[in-house]
C-alpha positions as CSV (number, residue, x, y, z in Angstrom):
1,X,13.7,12.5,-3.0
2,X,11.2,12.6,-5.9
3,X,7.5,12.0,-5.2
4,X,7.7,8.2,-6.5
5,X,10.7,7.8,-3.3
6,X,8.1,9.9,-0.9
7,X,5.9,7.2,-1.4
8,X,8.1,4.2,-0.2
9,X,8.8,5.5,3.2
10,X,6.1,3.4,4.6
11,X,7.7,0.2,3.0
12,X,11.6,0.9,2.8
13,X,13.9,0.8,5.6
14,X,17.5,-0.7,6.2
15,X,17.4,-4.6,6.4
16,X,19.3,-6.5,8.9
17,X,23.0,-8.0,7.5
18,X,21.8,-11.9,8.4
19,X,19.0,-12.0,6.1
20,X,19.6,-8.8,3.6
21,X,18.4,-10.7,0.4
22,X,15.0,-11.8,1.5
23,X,14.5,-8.8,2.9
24,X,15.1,-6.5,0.6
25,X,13.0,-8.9,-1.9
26,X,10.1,-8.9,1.1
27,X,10.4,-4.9,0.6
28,X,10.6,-4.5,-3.0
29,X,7.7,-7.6,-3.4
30,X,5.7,-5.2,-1.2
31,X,6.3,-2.2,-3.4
32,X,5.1,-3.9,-6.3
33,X,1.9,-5.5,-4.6
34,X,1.0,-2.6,-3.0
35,X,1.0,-0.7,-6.2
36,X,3.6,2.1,-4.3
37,X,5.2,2.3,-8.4
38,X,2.1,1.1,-10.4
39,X,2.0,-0.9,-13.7
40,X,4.4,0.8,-16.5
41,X,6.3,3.1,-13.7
42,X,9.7,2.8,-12.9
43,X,11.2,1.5,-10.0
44,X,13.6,3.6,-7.9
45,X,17.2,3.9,-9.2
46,X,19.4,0.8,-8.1
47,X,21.7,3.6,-6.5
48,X,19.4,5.2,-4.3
49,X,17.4,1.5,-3.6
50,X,20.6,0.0,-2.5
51,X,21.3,2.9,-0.4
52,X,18.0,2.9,1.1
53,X,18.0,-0.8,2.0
54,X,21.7,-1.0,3.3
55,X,22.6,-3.9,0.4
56,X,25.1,-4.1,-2.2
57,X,24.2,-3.3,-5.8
58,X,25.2,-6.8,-6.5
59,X,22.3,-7.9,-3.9
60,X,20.0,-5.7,-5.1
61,X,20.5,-6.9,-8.8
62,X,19.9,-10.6,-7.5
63,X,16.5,-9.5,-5.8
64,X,15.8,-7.7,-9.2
65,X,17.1,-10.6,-11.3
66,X,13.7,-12.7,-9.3
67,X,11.1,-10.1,-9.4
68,X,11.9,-10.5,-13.4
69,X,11.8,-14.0,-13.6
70,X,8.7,-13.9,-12.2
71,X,7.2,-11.3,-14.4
72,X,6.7,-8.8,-12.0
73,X,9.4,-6.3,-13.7
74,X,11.1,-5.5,-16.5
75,X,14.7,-4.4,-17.5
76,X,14.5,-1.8,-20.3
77,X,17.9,0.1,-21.5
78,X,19.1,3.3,-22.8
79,X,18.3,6.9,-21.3
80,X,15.7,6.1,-20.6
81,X,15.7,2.6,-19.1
82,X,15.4,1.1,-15.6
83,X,13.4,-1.5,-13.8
84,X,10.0,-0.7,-14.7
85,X,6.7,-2.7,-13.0
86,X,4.7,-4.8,-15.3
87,X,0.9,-3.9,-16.7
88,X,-0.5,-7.2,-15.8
89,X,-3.4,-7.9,-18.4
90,X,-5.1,-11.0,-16.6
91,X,-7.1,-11.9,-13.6
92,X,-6.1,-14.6,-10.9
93,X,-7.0,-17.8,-12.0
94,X,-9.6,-19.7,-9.6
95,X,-7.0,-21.7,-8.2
96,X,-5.0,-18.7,-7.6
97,X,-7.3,-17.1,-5.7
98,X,-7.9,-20.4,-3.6
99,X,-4.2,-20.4,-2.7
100,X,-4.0,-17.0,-1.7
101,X,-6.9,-17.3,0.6
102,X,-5.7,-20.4,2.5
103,X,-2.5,-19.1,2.8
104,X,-3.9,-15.7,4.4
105,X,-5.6,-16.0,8.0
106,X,-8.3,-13.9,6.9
107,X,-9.9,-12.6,10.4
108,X,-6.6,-12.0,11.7
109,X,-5.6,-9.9,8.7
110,X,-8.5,-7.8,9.0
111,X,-8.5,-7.6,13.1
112,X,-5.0,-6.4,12.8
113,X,-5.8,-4.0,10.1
114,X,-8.2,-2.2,12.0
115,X,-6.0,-1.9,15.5
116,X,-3.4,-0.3,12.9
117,X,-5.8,1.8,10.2
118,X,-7.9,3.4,14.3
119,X,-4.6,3.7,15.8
120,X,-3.1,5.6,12.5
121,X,-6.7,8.0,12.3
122,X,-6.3,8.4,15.7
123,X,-2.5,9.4,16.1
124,X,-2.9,12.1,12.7
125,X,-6.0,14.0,14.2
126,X,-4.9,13.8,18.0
127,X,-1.0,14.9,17.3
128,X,-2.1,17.7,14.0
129,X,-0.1,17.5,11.0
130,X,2.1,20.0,9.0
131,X,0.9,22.0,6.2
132,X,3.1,19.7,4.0
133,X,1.5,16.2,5.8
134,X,-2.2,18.0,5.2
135,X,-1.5,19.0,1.5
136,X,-0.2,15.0,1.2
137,X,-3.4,13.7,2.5
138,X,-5.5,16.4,0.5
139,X,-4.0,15.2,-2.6
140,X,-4.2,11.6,-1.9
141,X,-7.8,11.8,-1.0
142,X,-8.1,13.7,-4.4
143,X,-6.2,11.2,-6.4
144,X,-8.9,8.4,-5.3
145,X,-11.9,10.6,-6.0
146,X,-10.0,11.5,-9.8
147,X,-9.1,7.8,-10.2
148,X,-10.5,5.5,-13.5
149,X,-11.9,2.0,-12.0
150,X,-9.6,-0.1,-13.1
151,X,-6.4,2.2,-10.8
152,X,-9.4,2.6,-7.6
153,X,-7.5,0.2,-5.4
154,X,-3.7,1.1,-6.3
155,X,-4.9,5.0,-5.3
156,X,-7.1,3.8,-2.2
157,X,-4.0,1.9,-1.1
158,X,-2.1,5.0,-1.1
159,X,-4.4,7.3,0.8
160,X,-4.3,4.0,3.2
161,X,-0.6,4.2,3.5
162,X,-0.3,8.0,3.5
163,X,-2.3,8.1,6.7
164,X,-0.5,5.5,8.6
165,X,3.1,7.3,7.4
166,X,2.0,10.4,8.8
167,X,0.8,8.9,12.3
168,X,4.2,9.8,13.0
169,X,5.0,5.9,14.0
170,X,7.6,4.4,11.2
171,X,6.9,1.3,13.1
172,X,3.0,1.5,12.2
173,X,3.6,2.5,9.0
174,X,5.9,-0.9,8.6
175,X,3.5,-3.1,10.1
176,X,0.5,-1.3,8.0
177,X,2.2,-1.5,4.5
178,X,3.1,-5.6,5.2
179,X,-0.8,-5.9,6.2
180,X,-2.3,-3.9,3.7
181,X,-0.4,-6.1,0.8
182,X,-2.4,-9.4,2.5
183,X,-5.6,-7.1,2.2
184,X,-4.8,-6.2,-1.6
185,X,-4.6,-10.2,-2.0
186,X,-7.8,-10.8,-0.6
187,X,-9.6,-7.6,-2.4
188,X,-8.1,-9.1,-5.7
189,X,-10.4,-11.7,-5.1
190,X,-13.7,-10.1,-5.3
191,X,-15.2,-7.6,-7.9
192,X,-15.2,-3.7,-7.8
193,X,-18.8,-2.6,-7.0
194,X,-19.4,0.9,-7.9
195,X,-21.8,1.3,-5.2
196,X,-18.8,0.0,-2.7
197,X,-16.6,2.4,-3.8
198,X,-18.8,5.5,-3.5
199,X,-20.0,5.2,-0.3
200,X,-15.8,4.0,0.6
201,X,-15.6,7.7,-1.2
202,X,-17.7,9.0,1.1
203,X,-16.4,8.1,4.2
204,X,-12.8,8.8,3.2
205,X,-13.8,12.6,2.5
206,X,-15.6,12.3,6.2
207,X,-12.2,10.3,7.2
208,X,-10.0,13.3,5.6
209,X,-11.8,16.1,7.4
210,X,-12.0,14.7,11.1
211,X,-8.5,14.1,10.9
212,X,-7.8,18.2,9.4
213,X,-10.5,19.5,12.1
214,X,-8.5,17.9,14.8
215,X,-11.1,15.5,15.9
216,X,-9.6,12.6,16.8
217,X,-12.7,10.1,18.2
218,X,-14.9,11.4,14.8
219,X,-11.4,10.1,12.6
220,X,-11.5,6.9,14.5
221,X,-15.1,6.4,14.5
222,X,-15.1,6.4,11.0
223,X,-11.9,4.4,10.0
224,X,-13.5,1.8,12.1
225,X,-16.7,2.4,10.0
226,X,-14.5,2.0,7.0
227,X,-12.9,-1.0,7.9
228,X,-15.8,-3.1,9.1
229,X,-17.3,-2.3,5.3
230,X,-14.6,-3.7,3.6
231,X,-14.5,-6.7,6.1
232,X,-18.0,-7.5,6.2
233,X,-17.8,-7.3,2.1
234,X,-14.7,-10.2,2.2
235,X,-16.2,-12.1,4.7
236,X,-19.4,-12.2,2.4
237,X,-17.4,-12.9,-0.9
238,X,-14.9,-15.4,0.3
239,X,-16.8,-17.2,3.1
């Protein structure tokens, strides 16, 4: 697999033959939302999604045909063509936002995303990780401390995600990915603050090395740190 495929792990698994259409188009939704293949990227192959998802290419073109109707993605041709995710130029509307937010239970979102983003620290500095799983965090932290403003969250998400894949639980990872795309909602709702983000930067580098040095109370101490920021920052934007 290439490093785009690496990346869906979290999100992609077989769906279940009663209901293989909506979920495959929960999955791929997810994928988009959660800024796995960003804006102007292409989406896997519709080979190797198909296989990946236990569907038929003729499912998987229907779950493809929505995602385009709805702007999400678009179908480009040639040798270079694909599906390839769409650079969305505008903000959520007000009323967007308002729907998102009653349709998200917001303290249950961010209860449950701190039992899974502990648990995750936890597992990675308690159980060690490969060489391969250290140089994957490495980079990821890297990739948010390299990224422009405008791609911060798409790259935070993906440290986010990283971490809860190499826990070593797919089933975490699952549950982590569906709840991190409600967070993304709810984050879409309030403005970047540099200041945020730097000391976020701070405690993911702090995050990073507790989990490398083994030190599995220090990497939960501070994910909980971590998350209680970003939750006491919704709580005071949307409340």
């Amino acid at each position: 697999m290439d490093g785009t495929s690496d990346r869906l792990t979290p999100v992609l698994r077989p769906v279940r033959a009663g209901n293989g259409f909506e979920e495959a188009l929960e999955q791929i939704l997810q994928i988009v939302r959660l800024g796995l293949v960003g804006p102007g990227e292409r989406l896997p192959a519709e080979r190797e999604l198909a296989e990946r998802l236990h569907i038929s290419r003729v499912t998987l073109r229907e779950v493809l045909k929505v995602l385009q109707d709805e702007g999400l993605v678009e179908s480009r041709r040639g040798r270079y063509g694909g599906t390839f995710v769409r650079v969305r130029t505008e903000n959520p509307g007000e009323a967007e936002l308002r729907r998102r937010i009653e349709k998200i239970d917001v303290e249950d979102t961010l209860r449950f995303r701190e039992v899974l983003e502990v648990g995750a620290a936890g597992l990675c500095a308690a159980h060690g990780l490969s060489d391969e799983g250290a140089g994957r965090l490495r980079a990821a932290l890297a990739a948010t401390q390299e990224a422009p403003l405008a791609d911060y969250r798409r790259r935070d998400t993906l440290l986010h995600l990283t971490l809860a894949e190499l826990s070593g639980s797919p089933s975490l990872a699952a549950q982590y990915a569906a709840v991190r795309a409600n967070v993304n909602d709810l984050l879409d709702c309030i403005p970047l603050l540099v200041r945020n983000l730097e000391h976020s930067q701070t405690q993911h580098a702090a995050l990073v090395e507790a989990v490398l040095d083994g030190d599995a109370d220090g990497a939960r101490e501070v994910m909980r740190e971590h998350c209680c920021g970003t939750a006491a920052l919704l709580r005071g934007f949307l409340s």
